[in-house]
C-alpha positions as CSV (number, residue, x, y, z in Angstrom):
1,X,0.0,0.0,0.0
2,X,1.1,3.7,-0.9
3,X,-0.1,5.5,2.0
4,X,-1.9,4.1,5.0
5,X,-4.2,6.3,7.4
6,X,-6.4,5.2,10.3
7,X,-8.4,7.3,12.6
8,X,-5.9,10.2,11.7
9,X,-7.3,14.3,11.5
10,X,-6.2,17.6,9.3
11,X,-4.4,15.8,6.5
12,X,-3.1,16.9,3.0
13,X,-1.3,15.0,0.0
14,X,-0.6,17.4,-2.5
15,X,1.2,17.1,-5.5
16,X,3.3,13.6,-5.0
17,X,3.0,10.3,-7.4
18,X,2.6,6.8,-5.8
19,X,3.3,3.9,-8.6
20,X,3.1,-0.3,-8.8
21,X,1.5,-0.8,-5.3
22,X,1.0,-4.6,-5.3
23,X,-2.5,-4.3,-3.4
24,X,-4.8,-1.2,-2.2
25,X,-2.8,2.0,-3.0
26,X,-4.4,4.7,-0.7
27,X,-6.6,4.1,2.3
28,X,-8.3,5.9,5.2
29,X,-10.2,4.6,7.9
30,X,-12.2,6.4,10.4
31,X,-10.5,9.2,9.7
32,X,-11.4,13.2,9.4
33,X,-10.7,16.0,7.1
34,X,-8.3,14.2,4.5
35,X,-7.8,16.0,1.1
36,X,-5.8,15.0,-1.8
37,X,-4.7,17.5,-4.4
38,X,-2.7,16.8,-7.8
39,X,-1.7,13.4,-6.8
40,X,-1.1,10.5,-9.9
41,X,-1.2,7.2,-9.5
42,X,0.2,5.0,-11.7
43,X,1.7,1.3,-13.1
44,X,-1.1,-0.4,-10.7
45,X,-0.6,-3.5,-12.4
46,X,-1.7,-6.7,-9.8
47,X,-5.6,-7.3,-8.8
48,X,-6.7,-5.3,-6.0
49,X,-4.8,-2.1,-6.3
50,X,-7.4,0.1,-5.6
51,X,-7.3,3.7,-5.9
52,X,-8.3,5.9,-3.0
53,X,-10.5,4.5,-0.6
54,X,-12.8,6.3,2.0
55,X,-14.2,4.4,5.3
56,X,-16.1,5.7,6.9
57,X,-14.6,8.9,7.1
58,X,-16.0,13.0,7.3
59,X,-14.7,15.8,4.7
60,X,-12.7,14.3,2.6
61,X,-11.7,15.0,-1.1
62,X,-10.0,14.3,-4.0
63,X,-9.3,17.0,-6.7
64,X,-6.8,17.8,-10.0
65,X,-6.0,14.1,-9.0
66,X,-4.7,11.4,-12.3
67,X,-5.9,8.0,-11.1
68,X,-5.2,4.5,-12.7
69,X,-5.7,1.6,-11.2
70,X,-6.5,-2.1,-11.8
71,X,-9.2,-2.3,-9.1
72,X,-12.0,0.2,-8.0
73,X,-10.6,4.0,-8.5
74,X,-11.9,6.2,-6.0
75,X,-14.3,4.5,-3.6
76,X,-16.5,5.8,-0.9
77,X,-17.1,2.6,1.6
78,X,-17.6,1.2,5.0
79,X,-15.8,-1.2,6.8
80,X,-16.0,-3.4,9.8
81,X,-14.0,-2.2,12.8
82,X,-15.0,1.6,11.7
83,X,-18.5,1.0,11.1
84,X,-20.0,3.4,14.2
85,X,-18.6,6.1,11.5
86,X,-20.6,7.0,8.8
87,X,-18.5,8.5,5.5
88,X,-20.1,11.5,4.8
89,X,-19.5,14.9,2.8
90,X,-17.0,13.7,0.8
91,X,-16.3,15.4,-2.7
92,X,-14.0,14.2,-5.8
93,X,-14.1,16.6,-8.5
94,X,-11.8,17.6,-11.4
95,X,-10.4,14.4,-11.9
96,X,-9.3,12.1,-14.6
97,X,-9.6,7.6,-13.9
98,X,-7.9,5.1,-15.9
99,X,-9.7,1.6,-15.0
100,X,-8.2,-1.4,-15.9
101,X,-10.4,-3.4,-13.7
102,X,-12.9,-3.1,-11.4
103,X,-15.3,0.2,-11.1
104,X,-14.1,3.6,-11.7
105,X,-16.6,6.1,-9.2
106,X,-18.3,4.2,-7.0
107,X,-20.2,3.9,-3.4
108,X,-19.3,0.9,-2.0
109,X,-19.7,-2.3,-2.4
110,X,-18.5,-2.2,1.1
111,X,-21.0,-0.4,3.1
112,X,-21.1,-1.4,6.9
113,X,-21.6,1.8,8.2
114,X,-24.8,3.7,9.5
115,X,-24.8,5.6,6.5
116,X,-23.3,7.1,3.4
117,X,-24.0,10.5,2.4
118,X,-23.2,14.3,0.9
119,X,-21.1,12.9,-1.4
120,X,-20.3,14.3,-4.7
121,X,-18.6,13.3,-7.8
122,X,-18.0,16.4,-10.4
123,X,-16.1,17.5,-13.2
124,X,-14.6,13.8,-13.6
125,X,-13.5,12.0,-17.0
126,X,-13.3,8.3,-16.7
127,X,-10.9,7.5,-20.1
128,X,-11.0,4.2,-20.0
129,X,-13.3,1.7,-18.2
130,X,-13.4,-2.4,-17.8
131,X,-16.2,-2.6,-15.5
132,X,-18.9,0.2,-14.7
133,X,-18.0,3.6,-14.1
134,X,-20.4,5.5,-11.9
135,X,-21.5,2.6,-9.7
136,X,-23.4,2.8,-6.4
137,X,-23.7,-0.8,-4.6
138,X,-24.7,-1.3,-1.0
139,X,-24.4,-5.0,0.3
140,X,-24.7,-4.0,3.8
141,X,-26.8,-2.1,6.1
142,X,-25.7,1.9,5.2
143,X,-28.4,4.2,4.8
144,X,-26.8,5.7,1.2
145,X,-28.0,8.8,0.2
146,X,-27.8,12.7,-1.0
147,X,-25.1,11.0,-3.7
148,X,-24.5,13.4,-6.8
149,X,-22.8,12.4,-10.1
150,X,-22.8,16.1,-12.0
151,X,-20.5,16.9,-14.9
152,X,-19.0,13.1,-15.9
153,X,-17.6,12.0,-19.2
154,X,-17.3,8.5,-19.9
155,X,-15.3,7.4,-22.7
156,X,-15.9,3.7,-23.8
157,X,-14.2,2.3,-27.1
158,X,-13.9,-1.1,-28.7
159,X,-10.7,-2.0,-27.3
160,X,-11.6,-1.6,-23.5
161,X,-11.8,-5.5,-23.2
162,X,-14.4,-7.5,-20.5
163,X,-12.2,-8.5,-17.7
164,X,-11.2,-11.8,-16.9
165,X,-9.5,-13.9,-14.2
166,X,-6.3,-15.7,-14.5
167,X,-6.5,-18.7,-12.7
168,X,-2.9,-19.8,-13.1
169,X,-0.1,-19.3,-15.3
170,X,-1.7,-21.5,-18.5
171,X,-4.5,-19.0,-18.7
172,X,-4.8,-17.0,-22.0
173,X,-6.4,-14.0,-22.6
174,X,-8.6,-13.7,-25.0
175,X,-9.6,-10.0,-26.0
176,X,-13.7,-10.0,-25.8
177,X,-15.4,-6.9,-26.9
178,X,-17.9,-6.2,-24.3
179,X,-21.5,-3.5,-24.7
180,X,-20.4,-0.8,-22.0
181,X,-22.7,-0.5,-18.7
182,X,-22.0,3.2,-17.8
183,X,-24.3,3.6,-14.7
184,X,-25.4,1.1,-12.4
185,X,-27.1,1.4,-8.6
186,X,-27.2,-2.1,-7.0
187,X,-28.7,-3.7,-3.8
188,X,-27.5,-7.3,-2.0
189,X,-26.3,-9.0,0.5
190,X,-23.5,-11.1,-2.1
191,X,-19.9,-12.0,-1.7
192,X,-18.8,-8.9,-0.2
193,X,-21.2,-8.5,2.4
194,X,-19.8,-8.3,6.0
195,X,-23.0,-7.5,8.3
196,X,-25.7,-9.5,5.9
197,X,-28.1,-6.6,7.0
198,X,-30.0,-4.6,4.0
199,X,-29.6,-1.4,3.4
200,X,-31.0,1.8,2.0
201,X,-30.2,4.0,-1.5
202,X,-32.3,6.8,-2.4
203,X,-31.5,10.5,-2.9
204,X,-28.7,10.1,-5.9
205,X,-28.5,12.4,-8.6
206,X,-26.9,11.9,-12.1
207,X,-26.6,14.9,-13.9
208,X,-25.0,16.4,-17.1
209,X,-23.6,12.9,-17.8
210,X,-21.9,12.4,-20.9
211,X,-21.5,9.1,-22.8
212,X,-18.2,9.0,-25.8
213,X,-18.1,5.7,-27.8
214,X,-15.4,6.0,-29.9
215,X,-16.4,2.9,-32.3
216,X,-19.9,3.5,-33.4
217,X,-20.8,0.1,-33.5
218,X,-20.9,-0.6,-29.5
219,X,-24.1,-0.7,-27.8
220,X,-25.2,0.8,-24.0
221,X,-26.7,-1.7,-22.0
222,X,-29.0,0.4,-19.4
């Protein structure tokens, strides 16, 4: 992991690069005002290197930030240990995310907090995306709501693959054009839940989204 911070106040990253992590790049837990400004991150290359991840944290945000990653970019969760702590009023705006797996702006999937709110995605452009973009998931018991994606480009093209798993060394890739899901809002208590206690969405706003498909011959699946 790049940088590491739990339960910490009054921080600022400003203007550094973090490269190759071999598992979740950036993390906060339970933490309070944290703010990232004109940080990169690149050469994530092995599953599970995350982006910058929020639990259940207060005032945090992520601006002017380059972000590629081959796991979930920037993530607004809840985790066990934290959970009395909600993550609330949290913005990410004038950002540009580089998925090469996973989801690219998303709430959740891990939610075990009392809730997740006030937080805003704006100005963003995802450039390339595997899995969905803008995705807001809650497998455990967080109230999520007052969630606002305003201003987002998405940019899909014909060589952003379908992701696959590599079992062991023997397995081939095989390039598979996949239809593009840009925005998806999901409920259940699946792999990744930790509590196995439903939640809540409502209260999320999409606005001024814009969809790019650079080969013409892609369809949206909605």
């Amino acid at each position: 992991t790049g940088l590491k911070f739990y339960k910490c106040k009054n921080i600022e990253v400003n203007g550094i690069i973090i490269r190759d992590c071999a598992g979740l790049s950036v993390i906060q837990m339970g933490c309070e005002n944290v703010h990232y400004n004109n940080v990169k991150l690149i050469g994530m290359w092995r599953y599970n290197s995350d982006g910058i991840n929020f639990y259940n944290c207060q005032n945090g945000s992520v601006k002017n930030c380059f972000i590629r990653t081959f796991d979930d970019s920037i993530c607004v969760k809840g985790q066990v240990g934290f959970d009395t702590e909600p993550s609330s009023d949290i913005s990410i705006e004038n950002c540009v995310v580089w998925n090469d797996w996973g989801k690219s702006l998303e709430i959740g999937v891990d939610t075990v907090a009392p809730e997740i709110c006030n937080v805003t995605f704006k100005n963003c452009d995802v450039i390339h995306s595997t899995g969905v973009p803008i995705d807001v998931s809650n497998m455990d018991r967080a109230n999520i709501h007052n969630i606002v994606y305003d201003d987002i480009r998405l940019e899909f093209s014909k060589h952003d693959y379908k992701p696959q798993s590599q079992s062991n060394d023997d397995t081939k890739f095989i390039p598979t054009i996949k239809s593009p899901t840009p925005i998806k809002v999901f409920m259940d208590c699946g792999m990744w839940s930790s509590d196995k206690i439903p939640g809540k969405i409502s209260d999320v706003t999409f606005n001024n989204i814009k969809i790019l498909l650079n080969n013409a011959g892609m369809d949206i699946i909605t």
